[in-house]
N, C-alpha and C positions, 0 to 999 in steps of 0.2 A: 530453490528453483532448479537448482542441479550446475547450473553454471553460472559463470560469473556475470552480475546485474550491473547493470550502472545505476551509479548513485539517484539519477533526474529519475528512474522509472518506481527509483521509493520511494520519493519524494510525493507524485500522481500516481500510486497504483489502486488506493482505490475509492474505484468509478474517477479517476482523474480528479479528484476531488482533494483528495487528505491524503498528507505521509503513512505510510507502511506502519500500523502498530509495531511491527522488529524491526524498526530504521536504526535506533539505539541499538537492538540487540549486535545488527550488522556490521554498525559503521562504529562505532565508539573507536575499536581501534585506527582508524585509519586520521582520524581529525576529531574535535571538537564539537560534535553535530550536537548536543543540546546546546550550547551556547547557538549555534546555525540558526537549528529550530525555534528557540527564543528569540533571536535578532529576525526572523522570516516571519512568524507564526505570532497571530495576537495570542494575549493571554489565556484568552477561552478556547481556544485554537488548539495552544498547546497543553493544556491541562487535558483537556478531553484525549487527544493522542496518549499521555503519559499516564491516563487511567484506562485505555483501550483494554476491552479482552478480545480472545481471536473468538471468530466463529465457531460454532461446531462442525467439525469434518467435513460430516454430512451434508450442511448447510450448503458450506463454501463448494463442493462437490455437485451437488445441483444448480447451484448459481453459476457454474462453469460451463456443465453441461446445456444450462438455457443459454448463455453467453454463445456458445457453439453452435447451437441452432439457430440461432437470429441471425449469426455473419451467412452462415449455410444458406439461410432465406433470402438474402440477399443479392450472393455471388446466381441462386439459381435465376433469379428475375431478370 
């Protein structure tokens, strides 16, 4: 992201839903986070997270830009 994330926003980043596929990537060094994620996260939960792939570019790229224009729609109403 370019700066420094706090841990809660990779935990919900996406759709507030589910951990960051790179939370392990992130955090490993700073603590213990699969043990976290396994004491937090049901089994099915966490397996899915730990077979995650990313998006393609492209994808997540349009998903941001529609993300963009829906808040836009909003603030103009």
């Amino acid at each position: 992201m370019g700066n420094p994330v706090p841990f809660e926003y990779c935990e919900v980043c996406d759709d507030n839903l589910h951990p960051c596929f790179k939370i392990l990537d992130c955090w490993w060094e700073y603590f213990d986070v699969v043990q976290y994620l396994k004491d937090k996260l049901s089994e099915d939960q966490f397996n899915r997270l730990m077979t995650a792939k990313p998006k393609p570019k492209v994808a997540s790229l349009v998903e941001l830009i529609e993300q963009a224009r829906k808040r836009n729609e909003r603030k103009d109403k």
